[in-house]
GULUM-329384 format. One record per residue: residue in three letters; x, y, z of N, C-alpha, C, CB in turn. Coordinates in nm, 2 decimals. Atoms other than C-alpha are relative to their C-alpha. Glycine has a CB too. Layout:
+------+--------+--------+--------+--------+--------+--------+--------+--------+--------+--------+--------+--------+
: type :    n_x :    n_y :    n_z :   ca_x :   ca_y :   ca_z :    c_x :    c_y :    c_z :   cb_x :   cb_y :   cb_z :
+------+--------+--------+--------+--------+--------+--------+--------+--------+--------+--------+--------+--------+
:  ALA :      X :      Y :      Z :      X :      Y :      Z :      X :      Y :      Z :      X :      Y :      Z :
...
+------+--------+--------+--------+--------+--------+--------+--------+--------+--------+--------+--------+--------+
END
This chain:
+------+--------+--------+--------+--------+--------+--------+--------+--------+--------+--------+--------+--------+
: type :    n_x :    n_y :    n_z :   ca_x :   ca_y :   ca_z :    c_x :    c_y :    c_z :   cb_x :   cb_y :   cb_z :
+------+--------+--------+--------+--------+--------+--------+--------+--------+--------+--------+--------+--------+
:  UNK :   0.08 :  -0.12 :   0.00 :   0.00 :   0.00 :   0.00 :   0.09 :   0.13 :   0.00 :  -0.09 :   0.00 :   0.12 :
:  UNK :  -0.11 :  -0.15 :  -0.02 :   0.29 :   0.26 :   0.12 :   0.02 :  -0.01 :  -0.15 :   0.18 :  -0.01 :   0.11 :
:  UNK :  -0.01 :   0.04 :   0.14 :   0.43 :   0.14 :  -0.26 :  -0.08 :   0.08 :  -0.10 :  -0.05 :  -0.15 :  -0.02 :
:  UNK :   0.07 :  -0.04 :   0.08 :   0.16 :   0.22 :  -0.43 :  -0.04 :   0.17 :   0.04 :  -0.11 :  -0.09 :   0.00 :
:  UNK :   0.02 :  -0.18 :   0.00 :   0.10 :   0.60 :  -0.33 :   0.13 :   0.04 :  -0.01 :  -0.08 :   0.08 :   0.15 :
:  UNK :  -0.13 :  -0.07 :   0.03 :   0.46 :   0.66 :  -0.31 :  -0.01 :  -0.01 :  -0.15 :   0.15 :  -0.08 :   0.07 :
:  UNK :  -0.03 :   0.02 :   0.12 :   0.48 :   0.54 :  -0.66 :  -0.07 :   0.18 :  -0.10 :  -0.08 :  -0.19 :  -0.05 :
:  UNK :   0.10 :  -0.11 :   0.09 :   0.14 :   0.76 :  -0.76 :   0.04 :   0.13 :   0.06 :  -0.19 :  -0.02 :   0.01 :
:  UNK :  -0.05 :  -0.17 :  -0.06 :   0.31 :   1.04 :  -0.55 :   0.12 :   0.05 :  -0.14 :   0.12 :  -0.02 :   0.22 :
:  UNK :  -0.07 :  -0.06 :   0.13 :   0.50 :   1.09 :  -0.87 :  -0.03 :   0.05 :  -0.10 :   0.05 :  -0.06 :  -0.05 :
:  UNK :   0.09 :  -0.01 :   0.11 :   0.28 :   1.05 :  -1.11 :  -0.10 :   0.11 :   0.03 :  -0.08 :  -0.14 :  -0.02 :
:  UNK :   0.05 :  -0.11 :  -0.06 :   0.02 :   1.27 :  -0.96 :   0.03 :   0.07 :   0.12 :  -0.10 :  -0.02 :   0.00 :
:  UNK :  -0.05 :  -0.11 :  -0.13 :   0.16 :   1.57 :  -0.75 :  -0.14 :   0.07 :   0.04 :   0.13 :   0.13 :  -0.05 :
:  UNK :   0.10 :  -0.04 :  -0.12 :  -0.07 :   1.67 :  -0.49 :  -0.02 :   0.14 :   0.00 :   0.04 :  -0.05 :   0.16 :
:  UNK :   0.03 :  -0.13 :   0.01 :  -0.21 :   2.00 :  -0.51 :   0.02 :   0.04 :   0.13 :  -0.12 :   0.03 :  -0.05 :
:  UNK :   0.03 :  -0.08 :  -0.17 :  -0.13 :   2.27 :  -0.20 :  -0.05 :   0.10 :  -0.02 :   0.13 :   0.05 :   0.11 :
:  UNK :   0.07 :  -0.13 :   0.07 :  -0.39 :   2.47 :  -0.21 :   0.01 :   0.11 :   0.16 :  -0.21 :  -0.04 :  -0.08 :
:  UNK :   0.02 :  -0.10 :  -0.15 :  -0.46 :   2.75 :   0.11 :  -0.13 :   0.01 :   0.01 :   0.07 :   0.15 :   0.00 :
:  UNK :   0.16 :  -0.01 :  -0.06 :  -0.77 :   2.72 :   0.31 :  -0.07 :   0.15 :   0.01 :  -0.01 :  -0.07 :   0.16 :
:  UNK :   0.10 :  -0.19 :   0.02 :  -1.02 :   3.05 :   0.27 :   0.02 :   0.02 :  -0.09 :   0.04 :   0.15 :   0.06 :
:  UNK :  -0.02 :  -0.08 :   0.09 :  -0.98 :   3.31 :   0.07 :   0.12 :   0.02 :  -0.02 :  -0.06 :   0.09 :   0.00 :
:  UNK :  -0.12 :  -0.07 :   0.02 :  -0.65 :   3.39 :  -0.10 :   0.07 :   0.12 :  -0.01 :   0.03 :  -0.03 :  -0.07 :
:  UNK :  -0.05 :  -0.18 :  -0.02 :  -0.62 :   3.75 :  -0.09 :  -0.06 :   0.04 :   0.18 :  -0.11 :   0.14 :  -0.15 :
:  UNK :   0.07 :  -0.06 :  -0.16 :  -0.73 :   3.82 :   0.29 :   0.00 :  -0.13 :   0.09 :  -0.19 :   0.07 :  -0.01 :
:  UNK :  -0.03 :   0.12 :  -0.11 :  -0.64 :   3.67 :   0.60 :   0.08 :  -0.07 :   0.07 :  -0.03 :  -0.06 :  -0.02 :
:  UNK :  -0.14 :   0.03 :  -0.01 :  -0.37 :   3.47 :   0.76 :   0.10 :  -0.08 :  -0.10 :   0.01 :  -0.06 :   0.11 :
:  UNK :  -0.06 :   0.06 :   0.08 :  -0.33 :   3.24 :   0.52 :  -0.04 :   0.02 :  -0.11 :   0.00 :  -0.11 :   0.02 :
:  UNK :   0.03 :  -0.04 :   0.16 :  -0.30 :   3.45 :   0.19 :   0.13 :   0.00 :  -0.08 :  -0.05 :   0.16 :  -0.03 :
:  UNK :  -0.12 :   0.02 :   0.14 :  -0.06 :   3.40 :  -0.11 :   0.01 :   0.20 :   0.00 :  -0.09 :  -0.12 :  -0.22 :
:  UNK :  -0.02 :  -0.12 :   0.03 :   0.10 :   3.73 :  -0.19 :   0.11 :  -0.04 :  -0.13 :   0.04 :   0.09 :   0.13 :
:  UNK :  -0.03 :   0.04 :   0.15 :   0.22 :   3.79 :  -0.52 :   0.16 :   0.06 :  -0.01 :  -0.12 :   0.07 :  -0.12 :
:  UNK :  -0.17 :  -0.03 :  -0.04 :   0.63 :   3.81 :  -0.57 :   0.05 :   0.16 :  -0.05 :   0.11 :  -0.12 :  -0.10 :
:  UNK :  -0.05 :  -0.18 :   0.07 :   0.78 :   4.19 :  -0.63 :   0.09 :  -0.01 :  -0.09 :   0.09 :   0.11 :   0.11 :
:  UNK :  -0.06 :   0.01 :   0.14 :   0.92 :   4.21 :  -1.00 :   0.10 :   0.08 :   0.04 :  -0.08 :   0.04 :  -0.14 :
:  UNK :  -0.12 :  -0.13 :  -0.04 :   1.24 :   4.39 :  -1.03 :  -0.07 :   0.13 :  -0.05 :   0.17 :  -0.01 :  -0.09 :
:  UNK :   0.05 :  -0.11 :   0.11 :   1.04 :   4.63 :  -1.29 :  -0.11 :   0.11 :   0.14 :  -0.13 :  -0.10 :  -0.16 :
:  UNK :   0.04 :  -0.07 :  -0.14 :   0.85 :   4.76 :  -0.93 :   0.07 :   0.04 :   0.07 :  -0.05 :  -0.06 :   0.08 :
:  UNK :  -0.10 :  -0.05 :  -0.08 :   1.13 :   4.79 :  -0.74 :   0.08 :   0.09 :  -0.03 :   0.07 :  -0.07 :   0.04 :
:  UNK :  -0.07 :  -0.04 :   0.04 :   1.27 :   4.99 :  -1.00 :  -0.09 :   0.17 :   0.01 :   0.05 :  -0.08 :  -0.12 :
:  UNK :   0.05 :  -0.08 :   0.06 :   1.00 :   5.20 :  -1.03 :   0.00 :   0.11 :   0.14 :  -0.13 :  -0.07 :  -0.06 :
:  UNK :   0.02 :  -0.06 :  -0.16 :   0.98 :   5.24 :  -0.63 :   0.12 :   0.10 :  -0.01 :   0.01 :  -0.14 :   0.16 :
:  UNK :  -0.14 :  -0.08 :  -0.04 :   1.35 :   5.38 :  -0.66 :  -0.03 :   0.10 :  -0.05 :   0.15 :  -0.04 :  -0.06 :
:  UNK :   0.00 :  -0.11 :   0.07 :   1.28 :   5.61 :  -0.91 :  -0.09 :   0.09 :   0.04 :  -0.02 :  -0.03 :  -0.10 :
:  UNK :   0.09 :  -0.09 :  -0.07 :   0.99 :   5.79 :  -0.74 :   0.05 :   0.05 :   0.09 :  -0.09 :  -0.05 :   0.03 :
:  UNK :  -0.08 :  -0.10 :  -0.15 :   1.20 :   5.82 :  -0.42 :   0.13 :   0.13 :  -0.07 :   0.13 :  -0.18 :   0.13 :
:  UNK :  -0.06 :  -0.11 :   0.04 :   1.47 :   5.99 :  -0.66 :  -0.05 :   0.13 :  -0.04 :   0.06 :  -0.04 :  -0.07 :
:  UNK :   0.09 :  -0.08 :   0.00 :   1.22 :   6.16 :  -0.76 :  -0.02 :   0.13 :   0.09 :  -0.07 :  -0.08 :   0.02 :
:  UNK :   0.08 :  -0.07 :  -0.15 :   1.05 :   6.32 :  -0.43 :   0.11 :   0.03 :   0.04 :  -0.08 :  -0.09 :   0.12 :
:  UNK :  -0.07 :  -0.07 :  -0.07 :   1.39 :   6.39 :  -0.29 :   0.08 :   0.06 :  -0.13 :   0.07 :  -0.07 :   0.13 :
:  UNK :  -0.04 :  -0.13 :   0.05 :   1.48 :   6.60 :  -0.61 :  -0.08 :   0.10 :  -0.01 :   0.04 :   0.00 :  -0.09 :
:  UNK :   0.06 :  -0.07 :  -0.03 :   1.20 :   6.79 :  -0.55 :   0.00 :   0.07 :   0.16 :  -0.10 :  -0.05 :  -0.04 :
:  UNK :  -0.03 :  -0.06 :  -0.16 :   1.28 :   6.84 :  -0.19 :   0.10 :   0.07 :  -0.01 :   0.02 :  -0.10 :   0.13 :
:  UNK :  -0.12 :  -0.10 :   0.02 :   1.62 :   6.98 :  -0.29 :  -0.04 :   0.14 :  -0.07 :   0.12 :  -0.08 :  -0.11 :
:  UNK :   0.04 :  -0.09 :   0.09 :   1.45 :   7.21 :  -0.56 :  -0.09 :   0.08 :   0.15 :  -0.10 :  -0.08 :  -0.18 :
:  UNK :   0.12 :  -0.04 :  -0.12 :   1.18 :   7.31 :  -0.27 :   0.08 :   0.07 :   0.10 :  -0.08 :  -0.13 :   0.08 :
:  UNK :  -0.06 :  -0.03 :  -0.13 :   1.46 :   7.37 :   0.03 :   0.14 :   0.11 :  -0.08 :   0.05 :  -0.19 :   0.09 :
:  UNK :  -0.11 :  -0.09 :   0.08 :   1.72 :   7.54 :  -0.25 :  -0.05 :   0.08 :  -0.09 :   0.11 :  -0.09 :  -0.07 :
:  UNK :   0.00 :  -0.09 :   0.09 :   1.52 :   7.84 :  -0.41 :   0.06 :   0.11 :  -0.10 :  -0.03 :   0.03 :   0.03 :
:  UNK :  -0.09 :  -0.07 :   0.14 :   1.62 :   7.98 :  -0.74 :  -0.02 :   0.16 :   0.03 :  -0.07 :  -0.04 :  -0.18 :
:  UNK :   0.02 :  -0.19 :   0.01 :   1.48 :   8.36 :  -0.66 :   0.02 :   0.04 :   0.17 :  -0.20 :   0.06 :  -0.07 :
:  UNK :   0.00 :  -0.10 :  -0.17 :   1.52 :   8.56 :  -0.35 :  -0.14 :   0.01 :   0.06 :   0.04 :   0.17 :  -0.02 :
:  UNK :   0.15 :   0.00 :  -0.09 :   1.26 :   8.64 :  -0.11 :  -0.05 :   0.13 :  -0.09 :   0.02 :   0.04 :   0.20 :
:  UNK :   0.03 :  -0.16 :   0.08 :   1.28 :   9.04 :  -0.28 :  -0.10 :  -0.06 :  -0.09 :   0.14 :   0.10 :  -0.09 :
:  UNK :   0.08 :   0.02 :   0.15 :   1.20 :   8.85 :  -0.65 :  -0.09 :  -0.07 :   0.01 :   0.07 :  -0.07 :  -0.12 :
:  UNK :   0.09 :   0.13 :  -0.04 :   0.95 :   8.56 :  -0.52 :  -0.07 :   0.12 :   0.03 :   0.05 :  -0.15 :   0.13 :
:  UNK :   0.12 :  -0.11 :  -0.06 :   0.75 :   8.89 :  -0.34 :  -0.08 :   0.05 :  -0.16 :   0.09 :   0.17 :   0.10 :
:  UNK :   0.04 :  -0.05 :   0.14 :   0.72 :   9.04 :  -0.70 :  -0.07 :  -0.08 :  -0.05 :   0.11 :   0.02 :  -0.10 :
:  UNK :   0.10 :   0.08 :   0.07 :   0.53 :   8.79 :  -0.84 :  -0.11 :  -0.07 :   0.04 :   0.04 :  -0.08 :  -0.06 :
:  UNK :   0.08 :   0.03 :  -0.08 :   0.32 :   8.74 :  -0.56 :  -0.13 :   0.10 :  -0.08 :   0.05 :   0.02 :   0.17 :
:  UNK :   0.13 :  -0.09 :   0.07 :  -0.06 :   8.93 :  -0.52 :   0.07 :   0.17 :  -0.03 :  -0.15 :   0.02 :   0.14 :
:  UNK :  -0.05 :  -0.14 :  -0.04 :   0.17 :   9.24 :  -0.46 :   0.07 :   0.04 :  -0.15 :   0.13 :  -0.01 :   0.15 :
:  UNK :  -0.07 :  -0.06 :   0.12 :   0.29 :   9.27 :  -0.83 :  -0.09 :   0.11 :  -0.04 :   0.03 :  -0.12 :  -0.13 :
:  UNK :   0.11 :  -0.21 :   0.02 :   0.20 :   9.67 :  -0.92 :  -0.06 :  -0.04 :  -0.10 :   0.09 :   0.19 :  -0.05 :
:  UNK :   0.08 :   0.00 :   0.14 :   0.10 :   9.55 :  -1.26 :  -0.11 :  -0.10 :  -0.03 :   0.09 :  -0.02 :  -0.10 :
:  UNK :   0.14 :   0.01 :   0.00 :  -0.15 :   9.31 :  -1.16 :  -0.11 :   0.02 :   0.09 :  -0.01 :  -0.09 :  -0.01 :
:  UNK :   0.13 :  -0.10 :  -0.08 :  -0.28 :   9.53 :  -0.88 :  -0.09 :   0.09 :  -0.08 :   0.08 :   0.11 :   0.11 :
:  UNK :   0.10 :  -0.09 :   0.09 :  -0.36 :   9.79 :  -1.11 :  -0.03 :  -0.05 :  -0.12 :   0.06 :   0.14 :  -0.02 :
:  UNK :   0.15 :   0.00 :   0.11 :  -0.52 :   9.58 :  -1.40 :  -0.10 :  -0.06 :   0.11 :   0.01 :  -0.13 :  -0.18 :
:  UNK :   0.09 :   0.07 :  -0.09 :  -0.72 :   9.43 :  -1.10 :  -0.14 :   0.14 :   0.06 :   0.12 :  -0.08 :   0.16 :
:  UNK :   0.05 :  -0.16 :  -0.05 :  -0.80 :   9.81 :  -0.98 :  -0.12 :   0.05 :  -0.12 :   0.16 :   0.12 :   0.00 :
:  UNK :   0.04 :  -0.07 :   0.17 :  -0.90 :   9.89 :  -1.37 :  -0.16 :  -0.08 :   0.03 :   0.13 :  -0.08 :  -0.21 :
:  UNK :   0.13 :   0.08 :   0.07 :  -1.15 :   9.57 :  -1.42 :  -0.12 :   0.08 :   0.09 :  -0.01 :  -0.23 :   0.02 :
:  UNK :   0.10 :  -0.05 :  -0.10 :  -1.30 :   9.68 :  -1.07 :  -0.06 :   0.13 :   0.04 :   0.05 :  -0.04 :   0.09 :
:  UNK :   0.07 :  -0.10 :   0.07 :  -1.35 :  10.03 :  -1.15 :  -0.11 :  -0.01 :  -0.13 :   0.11 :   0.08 :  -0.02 :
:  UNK :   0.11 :  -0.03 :   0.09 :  -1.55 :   9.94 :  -1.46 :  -0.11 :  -0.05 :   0.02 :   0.03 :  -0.03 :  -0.12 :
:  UNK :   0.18 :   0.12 :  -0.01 :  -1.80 :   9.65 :  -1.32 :  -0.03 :   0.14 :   0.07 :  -0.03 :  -0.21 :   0.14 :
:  UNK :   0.06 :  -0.08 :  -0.03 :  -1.85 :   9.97 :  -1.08 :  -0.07 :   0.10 :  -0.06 :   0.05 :   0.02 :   0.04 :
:  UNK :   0.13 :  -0.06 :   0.09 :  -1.94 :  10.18 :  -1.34 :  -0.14 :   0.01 :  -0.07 :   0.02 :  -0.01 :  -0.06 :
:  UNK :   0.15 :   0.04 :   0.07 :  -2.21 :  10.03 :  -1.46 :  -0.12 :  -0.06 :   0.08 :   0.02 :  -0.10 :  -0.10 :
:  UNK :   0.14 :  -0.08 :  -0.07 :  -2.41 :  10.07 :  -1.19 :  -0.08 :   0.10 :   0.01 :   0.00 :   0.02 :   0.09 :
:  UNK :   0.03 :  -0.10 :  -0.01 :  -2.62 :  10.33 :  -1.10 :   0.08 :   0.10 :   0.13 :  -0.12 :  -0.01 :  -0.02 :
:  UNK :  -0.07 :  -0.09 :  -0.16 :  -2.48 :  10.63 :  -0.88 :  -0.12 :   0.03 :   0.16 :   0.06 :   0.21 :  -0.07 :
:  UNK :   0.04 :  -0.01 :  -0.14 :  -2.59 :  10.68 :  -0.53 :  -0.12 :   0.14 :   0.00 :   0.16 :   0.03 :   0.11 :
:  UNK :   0.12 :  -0.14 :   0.04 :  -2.92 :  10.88 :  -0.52 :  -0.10 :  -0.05 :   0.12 :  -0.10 :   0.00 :  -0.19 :
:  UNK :   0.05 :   0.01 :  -0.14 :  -3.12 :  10.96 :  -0.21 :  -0.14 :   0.02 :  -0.03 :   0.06 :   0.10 :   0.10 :
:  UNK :   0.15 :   0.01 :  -0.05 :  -3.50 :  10.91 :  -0.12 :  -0.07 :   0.17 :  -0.09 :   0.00 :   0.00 :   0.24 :
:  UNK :   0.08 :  -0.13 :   0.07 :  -3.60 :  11.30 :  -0.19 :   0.03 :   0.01 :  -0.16 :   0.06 :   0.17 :   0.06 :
:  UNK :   0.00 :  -0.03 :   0.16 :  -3.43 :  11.29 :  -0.56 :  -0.09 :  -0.08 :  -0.03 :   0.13 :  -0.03 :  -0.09 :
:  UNK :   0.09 :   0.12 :   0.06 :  -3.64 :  10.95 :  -0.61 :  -0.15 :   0.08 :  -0.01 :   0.00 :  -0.14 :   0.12 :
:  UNK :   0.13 :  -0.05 :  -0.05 :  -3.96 :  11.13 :  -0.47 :  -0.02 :   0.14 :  -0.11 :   0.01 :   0.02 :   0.18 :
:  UNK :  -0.03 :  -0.10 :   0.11 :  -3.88 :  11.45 :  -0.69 :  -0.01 :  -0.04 :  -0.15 :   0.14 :   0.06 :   0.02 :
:  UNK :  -0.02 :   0.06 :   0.15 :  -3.81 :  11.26 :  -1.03 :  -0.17 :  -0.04 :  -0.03 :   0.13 :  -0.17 :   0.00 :
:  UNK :   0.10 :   0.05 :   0.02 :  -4.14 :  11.10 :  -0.96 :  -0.12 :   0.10 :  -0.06 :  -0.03 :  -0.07 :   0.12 :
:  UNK :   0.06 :  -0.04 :  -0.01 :  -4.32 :  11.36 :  -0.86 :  -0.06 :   0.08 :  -0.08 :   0.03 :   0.00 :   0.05 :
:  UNK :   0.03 :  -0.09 :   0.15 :  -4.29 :  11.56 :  -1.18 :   0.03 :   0.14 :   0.01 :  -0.16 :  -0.01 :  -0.06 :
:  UNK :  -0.01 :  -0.19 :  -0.02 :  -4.18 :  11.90 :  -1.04 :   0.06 :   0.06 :  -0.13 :   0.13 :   0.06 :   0.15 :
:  UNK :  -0.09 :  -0.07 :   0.10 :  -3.94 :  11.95 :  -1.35 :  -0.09 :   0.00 :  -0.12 :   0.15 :  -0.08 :  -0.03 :
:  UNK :   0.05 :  -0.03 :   0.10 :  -4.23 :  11.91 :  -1.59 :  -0.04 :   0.12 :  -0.04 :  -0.08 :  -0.06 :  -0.01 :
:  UNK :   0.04 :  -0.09 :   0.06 :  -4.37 :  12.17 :  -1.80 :  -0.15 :   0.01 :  -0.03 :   0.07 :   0.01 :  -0.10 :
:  UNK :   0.13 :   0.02 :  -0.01 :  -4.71 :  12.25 :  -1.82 :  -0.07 :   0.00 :  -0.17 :  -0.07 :   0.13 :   0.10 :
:  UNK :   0.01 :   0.00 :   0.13 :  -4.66 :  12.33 :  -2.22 :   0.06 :  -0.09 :  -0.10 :   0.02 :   0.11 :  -0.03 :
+------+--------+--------+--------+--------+--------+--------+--------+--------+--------+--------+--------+--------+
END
């Protein structure tokens, strides 16, 4: 009997499967890390810390960096311009008696 399954233990190899579910749990298969991931992981970290150099080593001054903030004169004053013209085109500030006068018809003419 041993004989005979040793033998078929050759012939048919025994499946190992994992009890549950294979993605969740204690007993989960995880899938092997390619080099083509690991390469990719490096490269992102070179990445992120040449942006931290660029970030921690500014190219302009604090003076030139201010200039092109909200504080640049030349887009204060087209900012000043647009917002003088939407004002425009309102009407101007007119008080209760002109309203009541306009109505009232005092400036008509009787001819």
């Amino acid at each position: 009997m041993r004989l005979t399954i040793s033998l078929l233990a050759v012939i048919f190899k025994r499946k190992k499967n994992t009890p549950g579910n294979v993605t969740i749990g204690a007993n989960q298969k995880y899938k092997p890390i390619k080099t083509s991931q690991k390469m990719l992981a490096v490269n992102y970290l070179m990445m992120e810390e040449q942006n931290n150099t660029y970030l921690n080593n500014p190219y302009l001054s604090n003076y030139e960096e201010a200039q092109y903030g909200k504080a640049h004169p030349q887009k204060y004053q087209k900012a000043k311009d647009f917002f003088a013209s939407r004002k425009s085109k309102f009407y101007s500030d007119r008080t209760l008696e002109d309203h009541i006068e306009d109505n009232l018809g005092k400036h008509r003419k009787w001819e």
